[in-house]
N, C-alpha and C positions, 0 to 999 in steps of 0.2 A: 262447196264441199261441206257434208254436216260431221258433227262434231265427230259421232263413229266412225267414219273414216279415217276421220285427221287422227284420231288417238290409233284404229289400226295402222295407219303405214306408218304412223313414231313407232311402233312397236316392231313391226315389221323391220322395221332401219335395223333397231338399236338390236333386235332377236338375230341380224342375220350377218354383221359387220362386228367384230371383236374389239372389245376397246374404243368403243365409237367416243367421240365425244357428247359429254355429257349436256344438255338442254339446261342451263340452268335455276328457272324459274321455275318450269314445269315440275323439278324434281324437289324441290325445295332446300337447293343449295345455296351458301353464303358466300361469301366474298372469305379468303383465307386470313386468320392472324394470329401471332404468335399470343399464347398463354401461359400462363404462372401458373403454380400447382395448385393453388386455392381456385381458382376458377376450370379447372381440369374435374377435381373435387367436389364443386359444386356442379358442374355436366354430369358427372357420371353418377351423381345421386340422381338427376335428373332421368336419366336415361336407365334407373334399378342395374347398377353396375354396383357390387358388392368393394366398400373401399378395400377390403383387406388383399383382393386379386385386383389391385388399380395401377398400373407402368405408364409411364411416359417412352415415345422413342427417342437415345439419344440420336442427336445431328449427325454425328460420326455414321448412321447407317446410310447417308447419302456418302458419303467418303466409300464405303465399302461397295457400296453397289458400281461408283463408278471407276471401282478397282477392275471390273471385265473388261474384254473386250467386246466392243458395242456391237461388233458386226457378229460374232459368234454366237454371243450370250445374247442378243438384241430383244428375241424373246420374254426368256428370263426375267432380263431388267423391268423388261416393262412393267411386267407381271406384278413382279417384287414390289415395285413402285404404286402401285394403283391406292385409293386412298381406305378402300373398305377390303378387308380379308379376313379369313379363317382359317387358320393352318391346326393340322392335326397331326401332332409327331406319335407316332407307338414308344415303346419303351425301348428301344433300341436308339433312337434320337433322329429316327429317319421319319421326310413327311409323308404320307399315310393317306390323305386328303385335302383339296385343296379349292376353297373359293373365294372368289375377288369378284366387283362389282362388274366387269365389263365382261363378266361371261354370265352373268344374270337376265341381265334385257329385262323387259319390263316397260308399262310406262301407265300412270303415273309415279308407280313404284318399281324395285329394283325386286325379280321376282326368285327367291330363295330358295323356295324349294321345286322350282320349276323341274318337270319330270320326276315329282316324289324323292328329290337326292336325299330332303331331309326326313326322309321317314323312315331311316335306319342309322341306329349309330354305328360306328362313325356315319358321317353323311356319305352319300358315293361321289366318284373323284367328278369336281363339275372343271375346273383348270387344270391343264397340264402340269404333272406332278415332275418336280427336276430334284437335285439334291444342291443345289448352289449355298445353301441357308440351312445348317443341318443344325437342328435343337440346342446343342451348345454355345454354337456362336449367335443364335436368333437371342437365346437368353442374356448373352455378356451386353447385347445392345438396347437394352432396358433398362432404365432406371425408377427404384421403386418412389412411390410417393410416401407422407406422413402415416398413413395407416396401412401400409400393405405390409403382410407376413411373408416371411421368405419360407420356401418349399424343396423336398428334396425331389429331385424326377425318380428316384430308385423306388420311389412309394407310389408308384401310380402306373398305369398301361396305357393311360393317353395323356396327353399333354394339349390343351386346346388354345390356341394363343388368337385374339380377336384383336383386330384393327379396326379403329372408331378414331371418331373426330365430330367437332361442334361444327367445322365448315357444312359437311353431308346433311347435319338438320337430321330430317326425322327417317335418312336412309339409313343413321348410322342404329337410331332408338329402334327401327323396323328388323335390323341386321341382328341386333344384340334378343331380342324377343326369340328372333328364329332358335339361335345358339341355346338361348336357355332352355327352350321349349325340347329341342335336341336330345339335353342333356338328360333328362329324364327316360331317353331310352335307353340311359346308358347304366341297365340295372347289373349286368353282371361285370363292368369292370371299374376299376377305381379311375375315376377323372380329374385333373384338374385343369379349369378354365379360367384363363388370365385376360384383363380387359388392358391393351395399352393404347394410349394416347398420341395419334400424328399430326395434332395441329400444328405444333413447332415445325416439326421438317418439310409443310407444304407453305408453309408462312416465309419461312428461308428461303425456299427455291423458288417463291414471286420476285421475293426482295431481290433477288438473282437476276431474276428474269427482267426484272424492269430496271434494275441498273444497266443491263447488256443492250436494251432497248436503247436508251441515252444516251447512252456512251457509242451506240453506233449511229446516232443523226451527227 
């Protein structure tokens, strides 16, 4: 099998199965671990994330998600959960547009603006849009780091909230490029885009995971 095939049908898999699991070499993903806000800080200069729009997520958003119910909302949660996103609230605090990595496909990258979504702002809806997460409680579950300014939502028509992490590697510097690149179309209305941090709460829910592993041999 030569190599153009093997990269078609990875692409094929991952373009036609939602949420597929992720390949992890290929994509240049890391192993998860918790972080300190000086090393959050020092990513996201890395990655041209403006300190002043820089959040971490608190833990407590794993608490809320698994406030649903799992069969109902199963969805949802997933959704919520995925490790790269971009939520678009309007001024009303309702979401608006919605992308997460496992409706991207892609390979060897995760492809953003597959079918031009990114070539209008807002971007067009590439995830199913739900209200479970409506702008005010998305904001209570952030916490700002050493240099971020706090913002009022009454002063802006979007609200652009991005999910990044150092595990994703260079899905997340690929993800944050697209949003900026974005932003620029967005001449007639006032924006503001926020970059928060989920390495903590995927580094938690290993720690989870492999306690529940152990403790069940």
């Amino acid at each position: 099998m030569n190599l153009r095939l093997t990269i078609l049908i990875f692409t094929l898999i991952l373009g036609l199965t939602s949420c597929s699991p992720i390949i992890q070499g290929f994509y240049g993903i890391k192993n998860s671990k918790e972080l300190n806000d000086q090393t959050i800080i020092r990513y996201s200069e890395k990655y041209n994330i403006p300190l002043t729009e820089n959040y971490k997520l608190d833990t407590s958003y794993l608490t809320f998600l698994s406030s649903f119910d799992s069969i109902n909302f199963k969805e949802q949660i997933k959704n919520h959960y995925q490790p790269l996103q971009v939520l678009y609230y309007d001024k009303k605090g309702q979401l608006e547009s919605f992308q997460i990595n496992c409706y991207a496909g892609g390979f060897p990258n995760l492809k953003w603006n597959r079918d031009n979504i990114m070539t209008t702002f807002p971007p067009q809806k590439q995830a199913p849009i739900d209200s479970i997460i409506p702008l005010d409680l998305q904001l209570s579950l952030l916490q700002p780091l050493s240099k971020t300014k706090g913002f009022s939502i009454e002063n802006y028509d979007y609200i652009g909230i991005v999910y990044w992490n150092r595990f994703m590697g260079r899905q997340s510097k690929r993800l944050i490029h697209f949003v900026q690149e974005n932003y620029k179309l967005a001449k007639d209305y006032k924006v503001k885009i926020i970059y928060v941090n989920t390495d903590n709460i995927f580094a938690l829910t290993d720690i989870k995971k492999k306690k529940n592993r152990n403790g069940s041999r």
